[in-house]
C-alpha positions in Angstrom: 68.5 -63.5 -20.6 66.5 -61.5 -17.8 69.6 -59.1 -17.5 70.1 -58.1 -21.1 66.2 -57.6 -20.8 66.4 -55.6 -18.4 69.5 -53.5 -19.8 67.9 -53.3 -23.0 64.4 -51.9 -20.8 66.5 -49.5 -19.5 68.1 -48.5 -22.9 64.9 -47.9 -24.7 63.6 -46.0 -21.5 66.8 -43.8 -21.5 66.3 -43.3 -25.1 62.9 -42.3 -25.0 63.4 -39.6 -22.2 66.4 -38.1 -24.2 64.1 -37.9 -27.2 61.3 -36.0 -25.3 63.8 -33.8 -23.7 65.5 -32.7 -26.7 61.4 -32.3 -28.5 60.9 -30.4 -25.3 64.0 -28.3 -26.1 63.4 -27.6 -29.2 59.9 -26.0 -28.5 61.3 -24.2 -26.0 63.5 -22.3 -28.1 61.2 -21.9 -31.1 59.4 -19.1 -29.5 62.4 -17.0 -28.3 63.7 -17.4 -31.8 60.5 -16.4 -33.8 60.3 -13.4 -31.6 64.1 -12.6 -32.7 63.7 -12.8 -36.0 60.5 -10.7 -35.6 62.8 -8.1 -33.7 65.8 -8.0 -35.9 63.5 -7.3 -39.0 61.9 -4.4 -37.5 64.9 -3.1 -36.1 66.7 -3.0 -39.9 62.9 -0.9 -40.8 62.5 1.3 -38.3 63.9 4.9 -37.6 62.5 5.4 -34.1 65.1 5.5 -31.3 62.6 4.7 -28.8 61.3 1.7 -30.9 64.9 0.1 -32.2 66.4 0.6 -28.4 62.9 -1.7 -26.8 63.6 -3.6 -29.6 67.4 -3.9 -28.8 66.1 -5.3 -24.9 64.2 -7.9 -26.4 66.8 -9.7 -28.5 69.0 -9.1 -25.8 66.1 -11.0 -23.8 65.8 -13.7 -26.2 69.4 -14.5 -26.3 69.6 -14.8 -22.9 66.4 -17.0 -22.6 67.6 -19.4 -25.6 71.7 -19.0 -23.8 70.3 -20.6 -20.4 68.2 -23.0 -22.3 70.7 -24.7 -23.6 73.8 -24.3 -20.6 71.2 -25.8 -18.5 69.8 -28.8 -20.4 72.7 -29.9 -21.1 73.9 -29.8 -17.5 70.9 -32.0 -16.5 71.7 -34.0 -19.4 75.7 -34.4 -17.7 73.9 -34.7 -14.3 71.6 -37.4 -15.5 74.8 -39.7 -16.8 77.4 -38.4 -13.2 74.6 -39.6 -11.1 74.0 -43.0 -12.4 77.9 -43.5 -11.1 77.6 -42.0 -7.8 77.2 -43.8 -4.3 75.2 -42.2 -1.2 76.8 -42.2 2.0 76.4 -40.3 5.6 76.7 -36.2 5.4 76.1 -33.7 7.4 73.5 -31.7 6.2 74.1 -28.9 8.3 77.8 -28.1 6.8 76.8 -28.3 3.6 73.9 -25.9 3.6 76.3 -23.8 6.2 79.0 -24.0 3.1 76.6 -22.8 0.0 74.7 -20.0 2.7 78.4 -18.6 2.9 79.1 -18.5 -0.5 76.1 -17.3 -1.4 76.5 -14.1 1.2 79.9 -13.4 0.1 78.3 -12.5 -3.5 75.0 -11.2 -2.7 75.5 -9.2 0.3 78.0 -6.7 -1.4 76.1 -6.9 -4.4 72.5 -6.7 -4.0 72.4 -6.0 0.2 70.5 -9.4 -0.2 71.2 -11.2 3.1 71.0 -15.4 3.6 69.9 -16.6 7.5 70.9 -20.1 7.8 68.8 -21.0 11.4 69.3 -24.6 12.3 66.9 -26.1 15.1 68.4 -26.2 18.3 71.6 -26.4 16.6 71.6 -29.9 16.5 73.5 -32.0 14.1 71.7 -33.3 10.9 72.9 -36.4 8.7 71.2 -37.9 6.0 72.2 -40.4 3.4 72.9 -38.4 0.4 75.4 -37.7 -2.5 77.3 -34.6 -1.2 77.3 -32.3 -4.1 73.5 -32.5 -5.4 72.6 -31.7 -1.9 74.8 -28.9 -3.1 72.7 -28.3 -5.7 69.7 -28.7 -4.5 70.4 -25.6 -2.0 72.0 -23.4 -4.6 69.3 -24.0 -7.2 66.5 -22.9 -4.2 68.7 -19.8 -3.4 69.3 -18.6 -6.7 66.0 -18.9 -7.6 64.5 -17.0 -4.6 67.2 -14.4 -5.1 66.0 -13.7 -8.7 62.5 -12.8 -7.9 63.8 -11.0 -5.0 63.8 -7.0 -4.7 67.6 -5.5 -3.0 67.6 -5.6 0.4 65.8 -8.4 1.1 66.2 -11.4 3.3 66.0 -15.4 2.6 65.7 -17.8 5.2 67.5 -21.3 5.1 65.8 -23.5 8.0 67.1 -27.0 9.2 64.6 -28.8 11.7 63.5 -32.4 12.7 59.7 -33.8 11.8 58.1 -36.7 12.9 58.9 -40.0 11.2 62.7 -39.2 11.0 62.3 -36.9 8.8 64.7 -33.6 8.2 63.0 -30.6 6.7 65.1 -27.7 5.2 63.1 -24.6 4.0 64.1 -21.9 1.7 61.6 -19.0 2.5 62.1 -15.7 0.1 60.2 -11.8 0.4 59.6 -11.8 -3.8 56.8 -12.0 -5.4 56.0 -15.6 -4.7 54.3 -18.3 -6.6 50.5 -17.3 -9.1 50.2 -20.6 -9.5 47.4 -21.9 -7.7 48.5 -25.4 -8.4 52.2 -24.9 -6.9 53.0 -28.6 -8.3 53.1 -27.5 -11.9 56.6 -25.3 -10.9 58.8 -28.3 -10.5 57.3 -29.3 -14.9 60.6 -29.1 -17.3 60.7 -25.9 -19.1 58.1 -24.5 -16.9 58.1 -21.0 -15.4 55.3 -19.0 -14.4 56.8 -15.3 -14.6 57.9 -14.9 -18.3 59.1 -11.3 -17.7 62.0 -13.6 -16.0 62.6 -15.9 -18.5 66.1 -14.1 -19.7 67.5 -15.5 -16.3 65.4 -18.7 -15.9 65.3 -22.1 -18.4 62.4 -23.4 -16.5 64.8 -26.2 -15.7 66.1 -25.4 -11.9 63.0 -26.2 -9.9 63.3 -29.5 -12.1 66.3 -30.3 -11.7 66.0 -29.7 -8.2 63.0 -32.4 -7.5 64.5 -35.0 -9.5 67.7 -34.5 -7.0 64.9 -34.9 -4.7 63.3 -37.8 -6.0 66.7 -39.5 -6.0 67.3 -39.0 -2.2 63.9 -40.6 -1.7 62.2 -37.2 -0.6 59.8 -34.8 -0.6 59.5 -31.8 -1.8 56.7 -28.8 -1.5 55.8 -25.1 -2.9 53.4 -22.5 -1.0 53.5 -18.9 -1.0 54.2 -17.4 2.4 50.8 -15.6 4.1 52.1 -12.3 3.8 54.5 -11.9 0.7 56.9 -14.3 -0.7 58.1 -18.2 -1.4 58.3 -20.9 0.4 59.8 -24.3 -0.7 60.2 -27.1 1.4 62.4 -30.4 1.1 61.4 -33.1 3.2 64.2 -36.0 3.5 65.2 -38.5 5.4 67.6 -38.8 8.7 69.9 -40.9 9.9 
């Protein structure tokens, strides 16, 4: 009796957040699609070259926005249900962030002249208890996001060090145009974003996405813009 209580607890609490998700979703899109249809009637109007070809760049825009929207929601929503099925066990955290650092370079350094320092403390080996490929994720999420606010030739930092309480800190520190949030917390919000000029290439869903992954390896994770120019987020997890 106390197990099928608890299943059917978990149900309702499963169904619930799909049922906010999908009212957040569908407010999310709302606005990119009002702003097409406003777009596409004035392009069929108007005459003006100038006018129709701005116009052009926004529904281009909006599709975009509304095209990430939905890829990404319904990866969570395939993440969500994969992770449920997965086990933790001992990795090195220093390989994996070694493994996505490379990839990442290989793409970005011929194309944008955007370079990716991987500095590890003392070079010491790092293991955590963790499920391999969300670490993954979490890395790749961090870099992809610092390289879209960042100008060409520009340099991230990805730092591996110990902290007290054996605790591992890895640090993603960009040159954009940081965080205007005063209240950095609100960043890792569903659907959030706070640079809408953006929001062709962002869902508001990565830096979510990311702390729930987060969440799920029991740690810790922390936004502040860098004193001179820039990003800086922190994940705190930790060690074996």
């Amino acid at each position: 009796s106390n197990s099928l209580e608890e299943m059917t607890n978990e149900l309702n609490k499963r169904i619930t957040t799909a049922e906010n998700y999908s009212t957040d979703l569908l407010h999310e899109i709302r606005n990119p699609l009002a702003s097409l249809k406003s777009a596409s009637d004035i392009i069929s109007e108007t005459e003006n070259k100038e006018l129709r070809n701005k116009l052009i760049g926004i529904v281009s825009h909006d599709v975009e926005r509304i095209e990430r929207l939905i890829t990404d929601y319904s990866q969570m929503l395939k993440d969500e249900a994969a992770i449920s099925s997965e086990r933790m066990k001992k990795i090195n955290l220093n390989h994996i962030a070694k493994s996505v650092v490379d990839d990442f370079n290989s793409i970005y350094e011929s194309k944008r002249s955007i370079s990716i320092k991987l500095k590890i403390d003392n070079n010491k080996e790092f293991n955590i208890l963790g499920i391999e490929n969300r670490i993954e994720q979490i890395i790749a999420n961090l870099l992809e996001n610092s390289i879209s606010f960042s100008e060409n030739n520009k340099e991230i930092i990805v730092q591996i060090s110990k902290k007290e309480n054996d605790k591992l800190s890895l640090i993603v520190i960009d040159e954009g145009i940081g965080f205007s949030e005063k209240d950095t917390n609100k960043i890792f919000n569903r659907f959030y974003s706070n640079r809408p000029e953006k929001f062709g290439e962002h869902s508001g869903l990565g830096l979510n996405i990311v702390k729930n992954l987060v969440d799920l390896h029991n740690g810790e994770i922390i936004a502040t813009n860098n004193i001179n120019n820039g990003a800086k987020v922190e994940i705190i997890l930790p060690a074996i």
